[in-house]
C-alpha positions in Angstrom: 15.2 6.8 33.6 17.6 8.9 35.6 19.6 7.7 38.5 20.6 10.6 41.2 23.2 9.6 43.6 23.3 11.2 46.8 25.5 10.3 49.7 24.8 6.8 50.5 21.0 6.9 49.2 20.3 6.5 45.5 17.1 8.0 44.1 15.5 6.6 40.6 13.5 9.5 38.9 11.0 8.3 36.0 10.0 9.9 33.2 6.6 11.4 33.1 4.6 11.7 29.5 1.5 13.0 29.3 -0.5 11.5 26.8 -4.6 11.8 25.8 -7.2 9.8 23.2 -8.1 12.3 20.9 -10.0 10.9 18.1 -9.5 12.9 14.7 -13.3 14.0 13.1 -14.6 12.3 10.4 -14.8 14.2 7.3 -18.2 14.5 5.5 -18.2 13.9 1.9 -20.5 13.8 -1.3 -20.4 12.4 -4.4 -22.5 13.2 -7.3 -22.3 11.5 -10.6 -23.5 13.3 -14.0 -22.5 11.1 -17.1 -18.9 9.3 -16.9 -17.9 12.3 -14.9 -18.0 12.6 -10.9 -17.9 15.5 -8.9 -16.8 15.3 -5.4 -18.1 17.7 -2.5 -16.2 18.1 0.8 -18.1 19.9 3.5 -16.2 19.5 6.6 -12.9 17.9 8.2 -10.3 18.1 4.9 -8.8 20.2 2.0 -7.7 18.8 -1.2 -4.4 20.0 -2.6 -3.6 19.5 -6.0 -0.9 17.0 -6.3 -1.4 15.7 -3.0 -4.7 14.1 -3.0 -5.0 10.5 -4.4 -8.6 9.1 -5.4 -9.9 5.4 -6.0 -13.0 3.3 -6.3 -13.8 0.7 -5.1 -14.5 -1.1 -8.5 -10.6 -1.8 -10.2 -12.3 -1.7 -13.8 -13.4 2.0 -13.4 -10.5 4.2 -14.4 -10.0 7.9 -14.0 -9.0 9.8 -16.9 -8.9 13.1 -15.8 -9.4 15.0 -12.2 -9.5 18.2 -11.6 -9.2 20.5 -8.1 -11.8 23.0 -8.3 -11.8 24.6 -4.8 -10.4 23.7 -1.6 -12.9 21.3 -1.1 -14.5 20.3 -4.4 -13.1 17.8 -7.2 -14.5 16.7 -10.6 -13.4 13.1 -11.9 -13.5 12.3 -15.4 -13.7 8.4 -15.9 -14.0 5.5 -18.5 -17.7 4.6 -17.7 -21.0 6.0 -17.0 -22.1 3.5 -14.5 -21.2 5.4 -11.3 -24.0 4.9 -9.4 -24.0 3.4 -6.1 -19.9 2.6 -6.3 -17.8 3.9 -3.6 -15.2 6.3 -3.8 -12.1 6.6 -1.4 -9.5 9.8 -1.4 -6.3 10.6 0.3 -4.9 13.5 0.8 -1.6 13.1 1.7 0.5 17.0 2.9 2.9 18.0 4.7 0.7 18.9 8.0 -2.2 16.6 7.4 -3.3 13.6 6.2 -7.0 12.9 5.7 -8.7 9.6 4.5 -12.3 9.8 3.0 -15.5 8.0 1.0 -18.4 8.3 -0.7 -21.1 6.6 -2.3 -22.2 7.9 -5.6 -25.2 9.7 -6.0 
């Protein structure tokens, strides 16, 4: 706040900020299983960089032995089991401009 003193009358000036609710979109994702290996299908709403993308699922005994960035927008998982099927998976991408949270139930 700002205080402006003239002669004998004192005026107090606010600060204004302008502020809006803009929600961010919710990015659409698929996630198709074939064997121990997953492949992961982004079609709108996020990129994924290498090294600045970070995938989990939702089960802590299913472990990811190998992932590799295709595209901007596609991923293939290499994993410790075949049972994929119906778990979910959850991916950050983490960059210097964005960050992006997503999931997807396995196909």
């Amino acid at each position: 706040m700002r205080i402006i003193h003239r002669s004998e009358q004192t005026i107090q000036m606010a600060q204004h900020y302008e502020t809006w609710d803009m929600p961010l979109p919710l990015l659409q994702a698929t996630a198709k299983s074939k064997g121990a290996s997953v492949a992961i299908t982004i079609q709108s709403d996020a990129d994924v960089e290498p090294g600045k993308v970070v995938f989990n699922f939702d089960d802590p005994s299913i472990v990811i032995i190998n992932s590799t960035i295709t595209s901007l927008r596609t991923a293939t998982l290499e994993t410790n089991t075949p049972k994929l099927s119906g778990k979910k998976i959850s991916f950050d991408v983490l960059t210097l401009f964005h960050q992006h949270y997503g999931e997807a139930m396995i196909d």
